[in-house]
C-alpha positions as CSV (number, residue, x, y, z in Angstrom):
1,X,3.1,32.8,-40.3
2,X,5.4,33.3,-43.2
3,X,3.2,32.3,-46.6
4,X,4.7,29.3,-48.3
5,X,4.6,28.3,-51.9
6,X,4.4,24.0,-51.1
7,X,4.2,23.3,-47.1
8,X,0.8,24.7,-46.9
9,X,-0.7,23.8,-49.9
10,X,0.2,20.0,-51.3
11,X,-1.3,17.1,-50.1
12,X,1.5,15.3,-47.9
13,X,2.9,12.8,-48.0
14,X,1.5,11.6,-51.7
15,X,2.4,15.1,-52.8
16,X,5.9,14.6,-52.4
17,X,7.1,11.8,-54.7
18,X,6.0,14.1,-57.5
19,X,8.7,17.1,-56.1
20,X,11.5,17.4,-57.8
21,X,15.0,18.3,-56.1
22,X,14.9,22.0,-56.2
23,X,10.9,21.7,-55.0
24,X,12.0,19.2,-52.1
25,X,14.7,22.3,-51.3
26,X,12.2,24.7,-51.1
27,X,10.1,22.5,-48.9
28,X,13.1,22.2,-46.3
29,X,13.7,25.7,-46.1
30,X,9.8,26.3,-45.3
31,X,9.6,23.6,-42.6
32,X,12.2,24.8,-41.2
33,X,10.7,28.3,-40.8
34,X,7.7,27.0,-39.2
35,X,10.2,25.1,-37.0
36,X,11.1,28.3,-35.9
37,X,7.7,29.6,-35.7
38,X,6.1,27.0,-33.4
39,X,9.6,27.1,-30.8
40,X,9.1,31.0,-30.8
41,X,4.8,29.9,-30.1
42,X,4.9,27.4,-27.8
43,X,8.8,26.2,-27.1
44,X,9.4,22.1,-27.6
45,X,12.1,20.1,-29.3
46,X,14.3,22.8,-32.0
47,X,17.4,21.8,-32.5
48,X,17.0,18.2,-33.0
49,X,13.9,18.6,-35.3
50,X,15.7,21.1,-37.7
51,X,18.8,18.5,-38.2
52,X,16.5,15.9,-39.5
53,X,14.4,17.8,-42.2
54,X,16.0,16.5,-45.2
55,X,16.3,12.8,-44.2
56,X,12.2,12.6,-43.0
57,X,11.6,14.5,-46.3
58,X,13.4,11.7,-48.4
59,X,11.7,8.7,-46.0
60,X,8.3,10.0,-47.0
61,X,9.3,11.0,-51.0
62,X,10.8,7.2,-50.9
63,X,8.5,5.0,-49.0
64,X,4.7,4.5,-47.9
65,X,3.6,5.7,-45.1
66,X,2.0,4.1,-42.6
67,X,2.7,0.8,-44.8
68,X,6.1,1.2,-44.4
69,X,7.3,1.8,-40.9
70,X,9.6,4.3,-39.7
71,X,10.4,3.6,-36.2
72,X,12.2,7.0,-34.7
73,X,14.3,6.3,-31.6
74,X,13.1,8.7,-28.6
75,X,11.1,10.3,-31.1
76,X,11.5,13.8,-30.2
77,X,12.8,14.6,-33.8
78,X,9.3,13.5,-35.1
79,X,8.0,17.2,-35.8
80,X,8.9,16.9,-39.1
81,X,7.4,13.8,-39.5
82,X,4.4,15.1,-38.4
83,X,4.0,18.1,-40.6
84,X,4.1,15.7,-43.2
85,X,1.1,13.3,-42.0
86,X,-1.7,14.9,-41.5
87,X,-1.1,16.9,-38.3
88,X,0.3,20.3,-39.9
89,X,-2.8,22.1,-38.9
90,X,-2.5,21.4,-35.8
91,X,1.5,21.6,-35.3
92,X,0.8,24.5,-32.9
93,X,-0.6,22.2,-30.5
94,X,2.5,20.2,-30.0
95,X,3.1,18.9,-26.1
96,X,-0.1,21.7,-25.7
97,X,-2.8,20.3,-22.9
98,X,-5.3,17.9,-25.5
99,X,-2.9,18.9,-28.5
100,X,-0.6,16.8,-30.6
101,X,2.5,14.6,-28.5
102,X,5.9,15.7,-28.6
103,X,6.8,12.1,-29.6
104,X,5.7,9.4,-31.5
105,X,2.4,8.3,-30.1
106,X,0.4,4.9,-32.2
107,X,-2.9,6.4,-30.7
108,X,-2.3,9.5,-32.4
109,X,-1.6,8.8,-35.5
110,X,-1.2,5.6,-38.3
111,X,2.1,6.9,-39.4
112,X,3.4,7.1,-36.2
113,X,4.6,3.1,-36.1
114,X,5.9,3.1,-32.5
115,X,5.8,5.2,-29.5
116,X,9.0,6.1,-27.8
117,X,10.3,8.8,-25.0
118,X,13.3,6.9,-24.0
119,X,16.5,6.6,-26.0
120,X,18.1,3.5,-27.9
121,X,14.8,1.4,-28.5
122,X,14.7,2.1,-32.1
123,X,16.4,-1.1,-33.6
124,X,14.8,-3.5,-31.4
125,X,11.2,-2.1,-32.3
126,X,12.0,-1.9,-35.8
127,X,13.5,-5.5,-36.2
128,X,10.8,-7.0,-34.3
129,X,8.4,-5.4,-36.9
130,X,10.8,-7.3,-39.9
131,X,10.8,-10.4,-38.6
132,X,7.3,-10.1,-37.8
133,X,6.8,-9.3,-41.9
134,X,8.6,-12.4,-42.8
135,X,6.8,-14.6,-40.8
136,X,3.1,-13.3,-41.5
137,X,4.3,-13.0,-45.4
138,X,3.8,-9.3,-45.5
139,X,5.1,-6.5,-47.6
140,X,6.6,-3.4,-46.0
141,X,10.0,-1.7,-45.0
142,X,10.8,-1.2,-41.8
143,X,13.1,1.6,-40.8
144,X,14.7,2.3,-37.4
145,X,16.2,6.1,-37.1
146,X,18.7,6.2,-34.1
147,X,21.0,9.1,-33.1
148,X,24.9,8.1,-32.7
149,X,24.3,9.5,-28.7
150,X,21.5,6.5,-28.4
151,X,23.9,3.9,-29.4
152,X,25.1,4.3,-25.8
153,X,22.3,2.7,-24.7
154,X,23.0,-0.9,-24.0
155,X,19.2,-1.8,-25.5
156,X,20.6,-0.7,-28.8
157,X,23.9,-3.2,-28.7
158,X,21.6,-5.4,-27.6
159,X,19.2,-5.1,-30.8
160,X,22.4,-4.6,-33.2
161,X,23.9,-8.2,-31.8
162,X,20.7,-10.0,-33.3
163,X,21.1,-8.3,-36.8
164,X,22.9,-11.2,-38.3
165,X,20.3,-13.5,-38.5
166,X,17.9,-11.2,-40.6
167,X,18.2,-11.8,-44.2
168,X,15.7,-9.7,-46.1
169,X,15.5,-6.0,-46.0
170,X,16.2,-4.3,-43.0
171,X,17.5,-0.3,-42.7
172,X,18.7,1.3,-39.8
173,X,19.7,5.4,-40.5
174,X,22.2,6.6,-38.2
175,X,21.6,10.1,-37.7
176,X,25.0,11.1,-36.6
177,X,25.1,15.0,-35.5
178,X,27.9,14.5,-32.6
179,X,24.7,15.2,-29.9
180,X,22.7,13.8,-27.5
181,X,21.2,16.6,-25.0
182,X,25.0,17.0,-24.1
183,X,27.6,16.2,-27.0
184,X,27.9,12.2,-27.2
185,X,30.4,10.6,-25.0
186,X,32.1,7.4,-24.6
187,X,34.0,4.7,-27.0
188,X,30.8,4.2,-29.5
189,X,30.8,7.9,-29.9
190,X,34.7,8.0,-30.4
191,X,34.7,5.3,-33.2
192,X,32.0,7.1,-35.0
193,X,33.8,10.2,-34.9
194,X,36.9,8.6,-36.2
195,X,35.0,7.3,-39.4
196,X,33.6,11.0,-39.9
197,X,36.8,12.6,-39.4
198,X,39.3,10.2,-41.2
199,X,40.7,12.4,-44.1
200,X,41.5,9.2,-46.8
201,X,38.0,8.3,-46.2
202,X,36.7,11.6,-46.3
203,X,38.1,11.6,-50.2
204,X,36.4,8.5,-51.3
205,X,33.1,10.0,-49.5
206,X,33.7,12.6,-51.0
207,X,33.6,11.3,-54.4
208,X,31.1,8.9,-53.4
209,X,28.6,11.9,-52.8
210,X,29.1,13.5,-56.4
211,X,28.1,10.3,-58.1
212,X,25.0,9.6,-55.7
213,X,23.9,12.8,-55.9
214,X,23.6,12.3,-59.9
215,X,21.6,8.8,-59.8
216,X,17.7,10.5,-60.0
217,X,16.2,6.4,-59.8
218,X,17.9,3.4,-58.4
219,X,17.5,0.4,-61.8
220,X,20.0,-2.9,-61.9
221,X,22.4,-1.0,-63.6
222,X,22.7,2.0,-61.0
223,X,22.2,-0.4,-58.5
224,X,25.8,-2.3,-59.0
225,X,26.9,0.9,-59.9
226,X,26.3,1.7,-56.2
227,X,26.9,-1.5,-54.7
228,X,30.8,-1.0,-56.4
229,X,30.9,2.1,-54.4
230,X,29.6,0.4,-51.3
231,X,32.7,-2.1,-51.7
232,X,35.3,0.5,-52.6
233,X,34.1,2.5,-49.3
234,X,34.5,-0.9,-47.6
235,X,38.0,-1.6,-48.7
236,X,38.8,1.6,-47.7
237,X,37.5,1.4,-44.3
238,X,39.1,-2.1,-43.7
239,X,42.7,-0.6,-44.6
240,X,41.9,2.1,-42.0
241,X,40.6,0.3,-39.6
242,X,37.6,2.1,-39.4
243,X,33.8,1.3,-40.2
244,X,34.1,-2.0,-39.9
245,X,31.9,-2.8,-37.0
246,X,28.7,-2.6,-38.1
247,X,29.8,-4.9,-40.9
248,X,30.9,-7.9,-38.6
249,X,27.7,-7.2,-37.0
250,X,25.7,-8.0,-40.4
251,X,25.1,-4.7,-41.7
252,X,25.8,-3.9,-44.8
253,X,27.6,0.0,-44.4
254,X,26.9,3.0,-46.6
255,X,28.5,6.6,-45.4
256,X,29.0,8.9,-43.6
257,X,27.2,10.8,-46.0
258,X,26.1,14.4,-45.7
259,X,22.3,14.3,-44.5
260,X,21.5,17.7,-45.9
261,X,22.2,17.2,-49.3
262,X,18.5,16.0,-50.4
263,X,20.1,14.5,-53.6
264,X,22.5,12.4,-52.0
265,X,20.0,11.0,-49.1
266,X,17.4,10.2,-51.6
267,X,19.9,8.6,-53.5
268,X,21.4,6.2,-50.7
269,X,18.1,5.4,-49.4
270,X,16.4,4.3,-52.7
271,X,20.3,1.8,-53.0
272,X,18.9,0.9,-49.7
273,X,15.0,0.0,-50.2
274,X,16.8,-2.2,-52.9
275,X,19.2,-4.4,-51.1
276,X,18.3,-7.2,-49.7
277,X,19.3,-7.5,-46.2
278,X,20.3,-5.5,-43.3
279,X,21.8,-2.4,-44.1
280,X,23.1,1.1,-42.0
281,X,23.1,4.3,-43.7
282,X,25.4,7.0,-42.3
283,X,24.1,10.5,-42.3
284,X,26.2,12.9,-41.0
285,X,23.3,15.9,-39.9
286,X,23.9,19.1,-38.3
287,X,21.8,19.8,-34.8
288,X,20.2,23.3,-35.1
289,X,20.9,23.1,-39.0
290,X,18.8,26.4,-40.7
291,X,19.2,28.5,-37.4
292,X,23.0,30.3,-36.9
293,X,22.1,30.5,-33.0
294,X,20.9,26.5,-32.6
295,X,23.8,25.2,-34.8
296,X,26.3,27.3,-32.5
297,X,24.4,26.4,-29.2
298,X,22.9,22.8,-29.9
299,X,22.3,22.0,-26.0
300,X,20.6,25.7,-25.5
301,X,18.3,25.0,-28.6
302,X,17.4,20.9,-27.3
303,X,14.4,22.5,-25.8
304,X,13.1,25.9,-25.9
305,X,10.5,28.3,-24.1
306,X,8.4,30.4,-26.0
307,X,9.4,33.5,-26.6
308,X,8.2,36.2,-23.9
309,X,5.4,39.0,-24.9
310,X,7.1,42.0,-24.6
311,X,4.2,42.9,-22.1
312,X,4.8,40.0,-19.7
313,X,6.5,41.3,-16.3
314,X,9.4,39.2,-15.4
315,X,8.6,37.5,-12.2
316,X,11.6,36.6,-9.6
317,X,11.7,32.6,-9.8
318,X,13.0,30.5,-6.8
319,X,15.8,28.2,-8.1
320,X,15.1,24.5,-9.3
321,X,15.4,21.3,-7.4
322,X,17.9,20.7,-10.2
323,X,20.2,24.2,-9.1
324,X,19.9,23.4,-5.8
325,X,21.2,19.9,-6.0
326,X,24.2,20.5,-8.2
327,X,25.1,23.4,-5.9
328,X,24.8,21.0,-2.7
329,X,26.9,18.3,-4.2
330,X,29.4,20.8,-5.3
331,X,29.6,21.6,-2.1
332,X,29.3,18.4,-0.7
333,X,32.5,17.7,-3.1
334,X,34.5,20.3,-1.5
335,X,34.1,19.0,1.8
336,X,34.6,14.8,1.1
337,X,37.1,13.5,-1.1
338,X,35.0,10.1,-1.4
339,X,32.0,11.6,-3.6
340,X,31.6,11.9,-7.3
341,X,28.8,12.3,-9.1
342,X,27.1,9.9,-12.2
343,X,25.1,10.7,-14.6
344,X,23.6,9.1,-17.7
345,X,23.6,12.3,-19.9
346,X,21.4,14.5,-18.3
347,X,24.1,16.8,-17.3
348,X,22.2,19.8,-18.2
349,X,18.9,18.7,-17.0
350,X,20.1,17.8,-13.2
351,X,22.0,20.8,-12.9
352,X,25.5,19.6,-12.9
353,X,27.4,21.9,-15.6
354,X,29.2,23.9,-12.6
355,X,29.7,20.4,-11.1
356,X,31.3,19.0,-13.8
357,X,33.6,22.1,-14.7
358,X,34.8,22.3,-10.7
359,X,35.3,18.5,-10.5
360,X,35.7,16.6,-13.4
361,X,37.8,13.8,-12.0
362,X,34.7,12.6,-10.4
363,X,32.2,13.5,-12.7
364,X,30.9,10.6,-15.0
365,X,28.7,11.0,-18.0
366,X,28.1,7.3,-19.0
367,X,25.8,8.0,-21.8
368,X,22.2,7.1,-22.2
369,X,23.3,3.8,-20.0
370,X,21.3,3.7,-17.1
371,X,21.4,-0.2,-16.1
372,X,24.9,0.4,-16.7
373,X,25.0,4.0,-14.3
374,X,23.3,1.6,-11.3
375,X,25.9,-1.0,-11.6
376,X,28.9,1.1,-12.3
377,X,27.9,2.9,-8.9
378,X,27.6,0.0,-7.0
379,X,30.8,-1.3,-8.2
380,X,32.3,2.1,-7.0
381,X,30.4,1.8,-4.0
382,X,32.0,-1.2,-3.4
383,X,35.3,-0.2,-3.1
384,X,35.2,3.0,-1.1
385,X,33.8,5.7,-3.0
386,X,30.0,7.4,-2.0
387,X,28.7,7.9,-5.5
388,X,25.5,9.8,-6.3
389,X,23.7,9.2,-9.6
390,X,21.7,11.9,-10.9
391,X,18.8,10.5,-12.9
392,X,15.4,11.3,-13.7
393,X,12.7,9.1,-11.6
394,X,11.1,8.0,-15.1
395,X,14.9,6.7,-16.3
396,X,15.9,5.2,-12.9
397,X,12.7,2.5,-14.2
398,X,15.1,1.3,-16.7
399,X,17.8,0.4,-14.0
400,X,14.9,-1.3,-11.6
401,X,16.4,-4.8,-12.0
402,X,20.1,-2.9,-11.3
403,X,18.7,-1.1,-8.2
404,X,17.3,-4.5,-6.8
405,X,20.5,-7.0,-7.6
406,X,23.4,-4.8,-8.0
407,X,22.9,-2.3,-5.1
408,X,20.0,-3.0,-2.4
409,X,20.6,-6.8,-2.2
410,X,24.3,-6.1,-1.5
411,X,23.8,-2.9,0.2
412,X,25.7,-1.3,-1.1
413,X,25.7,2.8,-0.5
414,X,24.4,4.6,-3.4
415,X,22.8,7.7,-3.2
416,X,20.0,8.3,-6.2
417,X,18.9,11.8,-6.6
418,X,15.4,10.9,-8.5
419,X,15.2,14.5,-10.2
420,X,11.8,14.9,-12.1
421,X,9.7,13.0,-9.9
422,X,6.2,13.8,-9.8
423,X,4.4,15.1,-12.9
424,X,6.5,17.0,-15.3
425,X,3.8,18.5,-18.2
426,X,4.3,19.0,-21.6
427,X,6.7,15.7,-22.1
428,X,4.1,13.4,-21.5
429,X,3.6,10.2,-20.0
430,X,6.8,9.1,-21.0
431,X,8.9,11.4,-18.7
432,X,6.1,12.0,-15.5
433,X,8.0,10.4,-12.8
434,X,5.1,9.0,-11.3
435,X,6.1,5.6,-10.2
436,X,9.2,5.5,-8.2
437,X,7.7,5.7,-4.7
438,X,5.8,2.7,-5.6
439,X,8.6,0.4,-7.1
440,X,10.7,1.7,-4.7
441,X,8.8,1.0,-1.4
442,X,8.6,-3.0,-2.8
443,X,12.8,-2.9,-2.4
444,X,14.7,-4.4,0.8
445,X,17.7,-2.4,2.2
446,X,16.7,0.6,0.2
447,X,15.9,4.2,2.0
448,X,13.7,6.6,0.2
449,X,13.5,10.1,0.9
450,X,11.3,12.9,-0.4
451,X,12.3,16.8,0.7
452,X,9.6,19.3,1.0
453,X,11.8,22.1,-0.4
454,X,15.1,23.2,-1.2
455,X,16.5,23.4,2.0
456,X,15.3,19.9,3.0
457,X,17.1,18.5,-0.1
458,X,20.1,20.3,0.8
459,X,20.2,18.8,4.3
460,X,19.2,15.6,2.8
461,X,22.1,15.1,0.7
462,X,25.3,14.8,3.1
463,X,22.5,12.8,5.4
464,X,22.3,10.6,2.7
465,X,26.3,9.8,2.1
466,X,26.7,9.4,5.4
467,X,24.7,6.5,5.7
468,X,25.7,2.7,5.0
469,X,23.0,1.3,2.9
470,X,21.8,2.8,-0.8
471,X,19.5,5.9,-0.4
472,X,17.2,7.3,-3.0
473,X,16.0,11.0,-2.6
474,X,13.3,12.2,-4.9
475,X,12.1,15.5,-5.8
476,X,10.2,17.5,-8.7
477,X,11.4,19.8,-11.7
478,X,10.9,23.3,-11.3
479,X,11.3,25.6,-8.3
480,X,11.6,25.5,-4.8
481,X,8.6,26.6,-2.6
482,X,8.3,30.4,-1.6
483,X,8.4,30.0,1.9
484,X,12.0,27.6,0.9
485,X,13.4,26.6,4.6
486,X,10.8,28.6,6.9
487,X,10.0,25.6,8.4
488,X,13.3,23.4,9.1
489,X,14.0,20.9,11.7
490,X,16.5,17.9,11.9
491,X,17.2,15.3,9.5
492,X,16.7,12.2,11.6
493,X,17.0,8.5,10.1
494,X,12.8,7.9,9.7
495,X,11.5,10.3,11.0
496,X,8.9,12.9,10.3
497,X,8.1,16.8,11.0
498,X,5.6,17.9,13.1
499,X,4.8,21.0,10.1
500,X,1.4,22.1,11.7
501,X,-1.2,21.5,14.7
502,X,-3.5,23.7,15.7
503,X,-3.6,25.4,19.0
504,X,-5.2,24.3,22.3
505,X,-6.6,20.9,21.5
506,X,-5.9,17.0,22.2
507,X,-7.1,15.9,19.1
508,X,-8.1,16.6,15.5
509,X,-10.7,16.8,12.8
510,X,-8.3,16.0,10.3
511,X,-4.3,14.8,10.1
512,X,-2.6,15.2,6.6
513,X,-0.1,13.0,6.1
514,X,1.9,14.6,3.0
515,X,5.5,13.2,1.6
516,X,7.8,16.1,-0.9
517,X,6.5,19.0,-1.8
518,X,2.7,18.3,-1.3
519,X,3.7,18.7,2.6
520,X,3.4,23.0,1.7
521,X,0.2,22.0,0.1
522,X,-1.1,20.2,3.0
523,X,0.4,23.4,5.0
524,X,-1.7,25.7,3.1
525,X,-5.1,23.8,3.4
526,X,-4.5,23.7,7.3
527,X,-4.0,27.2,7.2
528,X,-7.8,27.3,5.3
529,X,-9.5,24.8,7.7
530,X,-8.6,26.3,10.9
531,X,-10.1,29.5,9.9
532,X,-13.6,27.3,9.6
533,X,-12.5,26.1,13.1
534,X,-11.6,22.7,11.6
535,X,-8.8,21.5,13.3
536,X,-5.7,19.8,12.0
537,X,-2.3,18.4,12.0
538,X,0.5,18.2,9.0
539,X,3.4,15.7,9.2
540,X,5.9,15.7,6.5
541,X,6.5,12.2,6.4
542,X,10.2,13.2,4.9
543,X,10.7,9.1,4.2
544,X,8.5,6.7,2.6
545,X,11.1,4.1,4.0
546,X,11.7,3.4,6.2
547,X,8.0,5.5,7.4
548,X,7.7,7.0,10.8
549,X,5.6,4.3,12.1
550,X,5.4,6.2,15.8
551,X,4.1,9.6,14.6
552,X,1.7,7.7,11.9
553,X,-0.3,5.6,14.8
554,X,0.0,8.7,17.5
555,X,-1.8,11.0,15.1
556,X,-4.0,8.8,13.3
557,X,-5.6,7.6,16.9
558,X,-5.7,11.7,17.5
559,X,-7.6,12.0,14.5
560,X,-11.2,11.8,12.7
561,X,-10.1,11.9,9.8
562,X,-6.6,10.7,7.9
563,X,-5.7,12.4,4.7
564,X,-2.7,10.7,2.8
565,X,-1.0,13.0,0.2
566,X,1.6,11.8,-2.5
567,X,2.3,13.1,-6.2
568,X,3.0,9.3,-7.2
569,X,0.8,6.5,-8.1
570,X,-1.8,5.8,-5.8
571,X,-1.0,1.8,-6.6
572,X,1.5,0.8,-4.0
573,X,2.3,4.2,-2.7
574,X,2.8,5.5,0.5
575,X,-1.2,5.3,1.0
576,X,-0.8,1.7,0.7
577,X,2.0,1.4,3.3
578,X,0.2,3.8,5.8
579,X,-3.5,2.2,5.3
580,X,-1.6,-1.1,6.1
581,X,-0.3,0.0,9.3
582,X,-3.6,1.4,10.5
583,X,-5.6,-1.5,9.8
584,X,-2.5,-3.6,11.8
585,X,-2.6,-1.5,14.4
586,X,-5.8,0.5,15.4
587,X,-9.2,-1.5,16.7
588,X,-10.7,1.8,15.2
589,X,-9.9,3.4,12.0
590,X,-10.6,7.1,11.6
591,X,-12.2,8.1,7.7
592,X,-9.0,8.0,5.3
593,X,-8.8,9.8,2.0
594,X,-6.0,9.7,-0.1
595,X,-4.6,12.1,-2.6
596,X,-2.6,10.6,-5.5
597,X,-2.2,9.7,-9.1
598,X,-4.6,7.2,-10.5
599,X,-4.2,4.1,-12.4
600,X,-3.8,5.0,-15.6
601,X,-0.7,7.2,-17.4
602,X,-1.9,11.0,-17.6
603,X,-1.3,12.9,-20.7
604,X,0.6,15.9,-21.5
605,X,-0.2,19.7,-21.1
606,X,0.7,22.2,-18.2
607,X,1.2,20.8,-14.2
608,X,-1.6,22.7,-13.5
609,X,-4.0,21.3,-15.7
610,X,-3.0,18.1,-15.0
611,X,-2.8,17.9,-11.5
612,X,-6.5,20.0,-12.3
613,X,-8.1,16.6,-13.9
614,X,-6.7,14.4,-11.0
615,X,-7.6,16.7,-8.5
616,X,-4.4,17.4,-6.7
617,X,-4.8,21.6,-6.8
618,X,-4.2,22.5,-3.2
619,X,-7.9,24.2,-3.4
620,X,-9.5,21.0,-4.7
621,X,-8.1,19.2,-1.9
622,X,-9.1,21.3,0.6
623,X,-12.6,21.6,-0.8
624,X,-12.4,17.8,-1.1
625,X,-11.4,17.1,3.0
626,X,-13.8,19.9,4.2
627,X,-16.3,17.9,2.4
628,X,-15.6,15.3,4.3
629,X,-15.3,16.6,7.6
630,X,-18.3,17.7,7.5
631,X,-20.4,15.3,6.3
């Protein structure tokens, strides 16, 4: 690590309201080094940590900590934040297997006043923790810290509608750096951009900036002197038509304002700790700022890997769910006129950059919107078109109510391609999509679908727009399996594949029933158990809804023992459907063992690992079922 003159050897946060400017300077430039040096370690958040180094410094020079509370929305800028609470030491830990969070997380930390993984939940928190002050006759600030891509999200319109009945202090910094994952899109986005970018504005900002950055303390005289500024900003902004908003709303409005100018920041947020009511601060902030590469390449730098040893072979990877479905809808695209494709700003993430490029007529990015995604694709669904929303299985949760009312009540033909489903690692509880199959199975009307590999998924999706009632397909991050499409049969409205059955026998020790990818898991034990002459059958189940009833009775009354696989919750997931149709069904039950998530969220760290503690390695299974054959 590079040696440091203050980040390694003050006591923070106390330490820093004795710093003066050109200290608190330094102290930016050094974090942001050891930014650098914990992506080039261990990968994790970059860009979006380096853009916010002078505005955390300046909350924590300003305020108390954990007294006060600063509520950061998605909170996967909080890296910062948590240098500067007690978790520097271990900062090389971060989204590491029994290491520090990538986000906020209350468990881990006092200073970390609300947990968040999702976008646009900031405000509401934050508010809620005001009023709650008021009420119980407390003393603290409460500070919400949203990005301008989160006020997309309808939860933060939401939040912003009920400003105007708070009447003590409330601050909301808007950390505007034109960014989400994928630049910011959308009206919101557009207005906000209009206020940075209006040149008569600019002027008085401009101006504004030179005088803040003078005021070292905020007293009654500075503090008019400021609130006259505030007004002639105001005035300015009402004869442009610009700004205004978030006035009528109840805020009191202060910027845009440059967010790396220490001086300046410091200076609007000690005007704000003394106004009383609600106001917004405007920070304009530069994604990747510190780091030539990550302010040229935000979306590159949003996450990073850690940088290869120089001794580490290259291995040759099989390409991602995520490649495999923007490829298959492109070429789905080419050959149907009535898809397009939705997305709530994970353009990047489910694969669709190509997609967007080749078709971008029918390519919509609606923000971080997803109640609004379900609903604008029903209502397209409607009237002719076969949309397919790309979301992440832990996002699609925030659309459930959507999916039911909107979509599967009307039946109306949606496709959902659930990317991320199953457990995804170093993100956390927060983004493992381990609950879909569950809340979906509970949903009339509503097919659900889980392909073993790529090929399946590829034959899955024109299945899937073909078909006259809403379909949901789900399937992991990361790469296909390596024996992609060696086994291959029909895609055939709920039914299963036959995957394995070993040789010259009526019945069987053991039938795994496996749905996705576990069904190459289950492949792999049978290939283990035979060799102890155990024998067994695989079905890939293929649908969770509607099941394959026929195939689940024939070889379950064929069968010893029943072994249910499914990288979901075990709570209402498909081992709950199947064990229901058993008991219905059979005078006799064979033994049944069931392979899933338990009831409670799992951590962060590596797949592996995790899947290790839940006992969903291929090898622990099989070591698992052999045990119970041969009991």
């Amino acid at each position: 690590m590079k040696p440091t003159t203050l980040l390694d050897h003050k006591n923070f946060p106390n330490d820093l309201k004795d710093l003066s400017k050109s200290e608190l300077e330094t102290l930016a430039s050094e974090i942001r080094h050891r930014l650098l040096e914990v992506s080039d370690s261990i990968g994790g958040h970059l860009a979006s940590n380096l853009g916010v180094v002078e505005i955390t410094l300046a909350l924590h020079a300003l305020f108390d900590s954990p007294k006060d509370k600063f509520v950061f929305d998605v909170s996967h800028q909080c890296y910062v934040h948590k240098m500067l609470t007690g978790r520097l030491d271990g900062i090389f830990t971060l989204k590491q297997y029994g290491g520090l969070s990538g986000f906020a997380k209350i468990s881990e930390s006092d200073h970390d006043a609300f947990g968040a993984g999702h976008a646009s939940t900031s405000i509401s928190a934050a508010l809620g923790m005001a009023e709650a002050r008021d009420i119980l006759g407390d003393d603290f600030y409460s500070i919400a810290i949203i990005g301008d891509s989160s006020l997309s999200g309808g939860m933060a319109y939401e939040a912003i509608n009920n400003i105007a009945r708070m009447k003590k202090n409330f601050i909301c910094i808007l950390n505007d750096n034109e960014m989400g994952i994928s630049p910011s899109v959308g009206g919101m986005s557009e207005y906000i951009n209009s206020i940075r970018t209006n040149l008569l504005y600019n002027k008085v900002r401009r101006k504004t900036e030179r005088i803040m950055s003078k005021i070292p303390k905020i007293g009654v005289p500075l503090t008019r002197k400021v609130d006259k500024i505030v007004d002639r900003l105001r005035n300015t902004l009402v004869e442009t038509k610009h700004g205004v908003m978030f006035e009528e709303f109840g805020f009191k409005y202060l910027g845009p304002l440059d967010g790396h100018n220490i001086s300046v920041v410091m200076a609007a947020l000690r005007f704000a700790k003394s106004y009383d009511g609600p106001i917004l601060l405007h920070f304009i902030t530069k994604k990747g700022k510190g780091l030539e590469a990550a302010e040229a390449d935000p979306i590159k730098y949003h996450g990073t890997s850690p940088k290869p040893k120089e001794s580490t072979p290259k291995s040759k990877k099989q390409p991602s769910f995520s490649q495999i479905f923007g490829e298959a809808s492109a070429k789905l695209c080419r050959e149907r006129a009535d898809v397009c494709m939705i997305t709530p700003a994970m353009r990047e993430g489910s694969g669709l950059v190509e997609f967007e490029k080749e078709f971008p007529d029918r390519y919509f990015d609606v923000g971080i919107a997803e109640e609004h995604a379900v609903t604008f694709a029903a209502g397209q669904a409607r009237v002719g078109l076969r949309p397919i929303l790309a979301i992440y299985s832990t996002f699609l949760q925030r659309g459930f109510d959507q999916l039911i009312h909107d979509v599967c009540l009307q039946k109306l033909p949606v496709v959902f391609a659930l990317d991320r489903a199953g457990i995804v690692g170093a993100d956390g509880p927060t983004h493992h999509g381990v609950f879909d199959i569950a809340y979906q199975l509970l949903i009339p009307n509503l097919i659900v679908m889980a392909p073993k590999d790529g090929k399946e998924l590829q034959d899955m999706l024109p299945w899937s727009v073909n078909q006259d009632l809403p379909v949901s397909i789900r399937y992991p991050r990361g790469g296909a399996h390596a024996l992609d499409g060696s086994i291959h049969s029909h895609i055939e409205l709920g039914k299963s594949e036959i995957m394995f059955k070993s040789e010259n026998t009526s019945s069987y020790d053991v039938c795994i029933f496996a749905l996705g990818t576990m069904a190459w898991d289950a492949y792999t034990i049978a290939q283990n158990l035979v060799k102890d002459n155990i024998s067994v059958a695989v079905v890939n189940l293929r649908f969770a809804k509607p099941l394959d009833e026929e195939t689940v009775l024939q070889y379950a009354k064929l069968s010893k023992q029943v072994v249910i696989m499914e990288e979901g919750c075990e709570t209402g997931g498909i081992n709950s459907t199947i064990i229901q149709l058993l008991v219905k069904n059979l005078n006799t039950l064979p033994r049944i063992q069931t392979f899933a998530i338990p009831d409670e969220f799992v951590e962060h760290g590596s797949v592996d690992k995790l899947k290790s503690d839940i006992g969903l390695l291929p090898d622990q299974m099989e070591a698992s079922i052999k045990t119970k054959v041969l009991a």
